[in-house]
MIRO-695844 format. One record per residue: x, y, z of N, C-alpha, C in turn; residue in one letter. Coordinates in steps of 0.001 Angstrom, whole numbers. Layout:
REM MIRO-695844
     neast    nnorth       nup    caeast   canorth      caup     ceast    cnorth       cup   r
         X         Y         Z         X         Y         Z         X         Y         Z   A
...
REM end
This chain:
REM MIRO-695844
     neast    nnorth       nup    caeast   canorth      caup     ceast    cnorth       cup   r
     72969     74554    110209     74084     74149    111036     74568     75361    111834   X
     74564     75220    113673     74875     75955    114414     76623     75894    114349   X
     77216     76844    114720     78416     76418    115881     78397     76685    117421   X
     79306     76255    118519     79648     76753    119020     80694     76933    119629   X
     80991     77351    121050     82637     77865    121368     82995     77436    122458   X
     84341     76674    122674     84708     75724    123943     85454     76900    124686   X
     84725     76564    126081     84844     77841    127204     86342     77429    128080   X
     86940     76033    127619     87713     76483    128264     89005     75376    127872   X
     90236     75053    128240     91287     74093    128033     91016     72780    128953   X
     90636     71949    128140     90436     70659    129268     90470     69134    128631   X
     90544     67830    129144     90281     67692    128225     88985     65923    129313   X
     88241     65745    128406     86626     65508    128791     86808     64078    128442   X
     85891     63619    129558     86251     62256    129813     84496     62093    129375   X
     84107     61220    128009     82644     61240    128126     81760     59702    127572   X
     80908     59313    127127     80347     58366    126709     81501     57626    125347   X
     82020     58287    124919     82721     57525    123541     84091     57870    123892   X
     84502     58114    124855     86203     58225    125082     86742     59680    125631   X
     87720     60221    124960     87942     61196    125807     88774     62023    124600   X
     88718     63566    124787     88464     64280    124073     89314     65937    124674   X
     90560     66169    123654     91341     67206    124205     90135     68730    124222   X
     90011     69564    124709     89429     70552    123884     89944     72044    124579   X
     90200     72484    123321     91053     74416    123483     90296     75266    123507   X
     90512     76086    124268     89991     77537    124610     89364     78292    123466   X
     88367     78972    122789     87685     79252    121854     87565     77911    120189   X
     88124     76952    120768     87762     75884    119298     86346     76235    118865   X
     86031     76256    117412     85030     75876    117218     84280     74368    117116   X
     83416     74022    117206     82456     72691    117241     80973     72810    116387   X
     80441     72011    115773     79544     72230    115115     78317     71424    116419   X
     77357     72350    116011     76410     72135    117734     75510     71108    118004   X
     75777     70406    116315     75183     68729    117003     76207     67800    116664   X
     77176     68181    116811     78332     67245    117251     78207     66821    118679   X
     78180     65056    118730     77752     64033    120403     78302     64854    121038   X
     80008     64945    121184     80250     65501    122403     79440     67016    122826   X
     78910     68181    122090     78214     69197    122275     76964     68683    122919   X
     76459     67836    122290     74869     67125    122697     75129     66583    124235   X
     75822     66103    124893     76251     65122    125534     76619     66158    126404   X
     77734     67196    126436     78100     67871    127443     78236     69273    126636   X
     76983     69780    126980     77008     71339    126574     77259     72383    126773   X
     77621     72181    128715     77771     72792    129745     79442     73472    129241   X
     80531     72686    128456     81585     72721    128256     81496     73970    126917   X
     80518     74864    126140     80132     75098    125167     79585     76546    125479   X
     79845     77234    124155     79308     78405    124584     78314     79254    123078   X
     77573     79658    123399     76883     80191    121588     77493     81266    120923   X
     78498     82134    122115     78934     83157    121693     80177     82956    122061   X
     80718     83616    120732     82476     83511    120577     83222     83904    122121   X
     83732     82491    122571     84677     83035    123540     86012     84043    123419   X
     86451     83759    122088     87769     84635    122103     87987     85356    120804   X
     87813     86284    120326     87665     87521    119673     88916     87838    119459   X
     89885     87838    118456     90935     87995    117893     91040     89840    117919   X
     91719     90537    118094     91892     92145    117673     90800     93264    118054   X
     89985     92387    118746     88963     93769    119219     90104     94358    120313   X
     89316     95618    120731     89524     96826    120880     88761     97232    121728   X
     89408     97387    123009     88388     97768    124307     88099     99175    124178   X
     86767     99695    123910     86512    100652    123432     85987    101300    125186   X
     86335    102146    125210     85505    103105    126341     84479    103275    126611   X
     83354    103360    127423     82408    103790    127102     82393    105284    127757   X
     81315    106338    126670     81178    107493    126603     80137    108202    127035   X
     80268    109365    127913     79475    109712    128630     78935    111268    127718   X
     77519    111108    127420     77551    111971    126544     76787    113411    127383   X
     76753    113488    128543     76404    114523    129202     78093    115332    129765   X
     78687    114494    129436     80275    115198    129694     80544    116024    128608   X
     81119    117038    129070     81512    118551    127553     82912    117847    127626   X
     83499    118092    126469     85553    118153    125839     85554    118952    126616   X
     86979    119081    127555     87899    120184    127463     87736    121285    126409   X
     87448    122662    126733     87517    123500    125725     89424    123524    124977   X
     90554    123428    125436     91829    123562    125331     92572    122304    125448   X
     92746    121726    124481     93207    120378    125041     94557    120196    125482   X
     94173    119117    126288     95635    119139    126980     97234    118983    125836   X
     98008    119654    126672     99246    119863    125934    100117    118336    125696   X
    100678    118004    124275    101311    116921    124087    103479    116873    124279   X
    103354    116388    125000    105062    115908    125607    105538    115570    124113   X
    106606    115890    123666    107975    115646    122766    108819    114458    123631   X
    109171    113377    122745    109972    112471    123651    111211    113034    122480   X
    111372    113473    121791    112404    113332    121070    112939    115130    121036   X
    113645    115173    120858    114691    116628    120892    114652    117598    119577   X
    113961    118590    119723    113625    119166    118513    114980    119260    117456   X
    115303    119504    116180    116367    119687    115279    117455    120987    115811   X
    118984    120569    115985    119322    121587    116169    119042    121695    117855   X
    118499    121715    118505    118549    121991    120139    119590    121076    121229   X
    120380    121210    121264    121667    121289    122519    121181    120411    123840   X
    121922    119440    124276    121420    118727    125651    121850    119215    126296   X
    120843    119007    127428    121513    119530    128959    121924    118712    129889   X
    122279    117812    129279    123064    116657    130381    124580    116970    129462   X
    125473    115931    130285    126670    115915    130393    126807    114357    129528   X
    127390    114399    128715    127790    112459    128363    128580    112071    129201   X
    128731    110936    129132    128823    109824    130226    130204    109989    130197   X
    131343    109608    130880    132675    109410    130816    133032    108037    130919   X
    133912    107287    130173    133861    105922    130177    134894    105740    131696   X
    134801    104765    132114    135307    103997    133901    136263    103420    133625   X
    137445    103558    134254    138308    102685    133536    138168    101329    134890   X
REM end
């Protein structure tokens, strides 16, 4: 037993009636409506929960020998602002 993966939100008007179908559902791949309209179907997972668009890496590129320097969003312990607080408006 195959599955496969509905490519898209629609819903299919076919030989035995008509039929909601969601964006990555699974379907088992000799289920009529798959047989019947396959075109609507895909073998590989349309929608992938938590992946992670990974970069691709160029391995003729060298690192930075010095890496770049990292920004503080927050105010070290003890160090003094240089703004003024606000004055309330009457």
């Amino acid at each position: 037993m195959g599955v496969v993966y509905v490519k898209q939100d629609c819903v299919v008007r076919w030989s035995q009636g008509q039929s909601p179908l969601s964006y990555g559902d699974v379907w088992d791949d000799a289920a009529p409506l798959v047989v019947e309209r396959p075109d609507l179907f895909s073998a590989e997972p349309t929608r992938i929960r938590g992946r992670q668009a990974r970069p691709e890496v160029d391995e003729r590129q060298e690192e930075p020998a010095v890496p770049p320097p990292v920004e503080t969003a927050t105010v070290d312990p003890g160090a003094k602002r240089t703004t003024a607080a606000r004055t309330k408006r009457k």
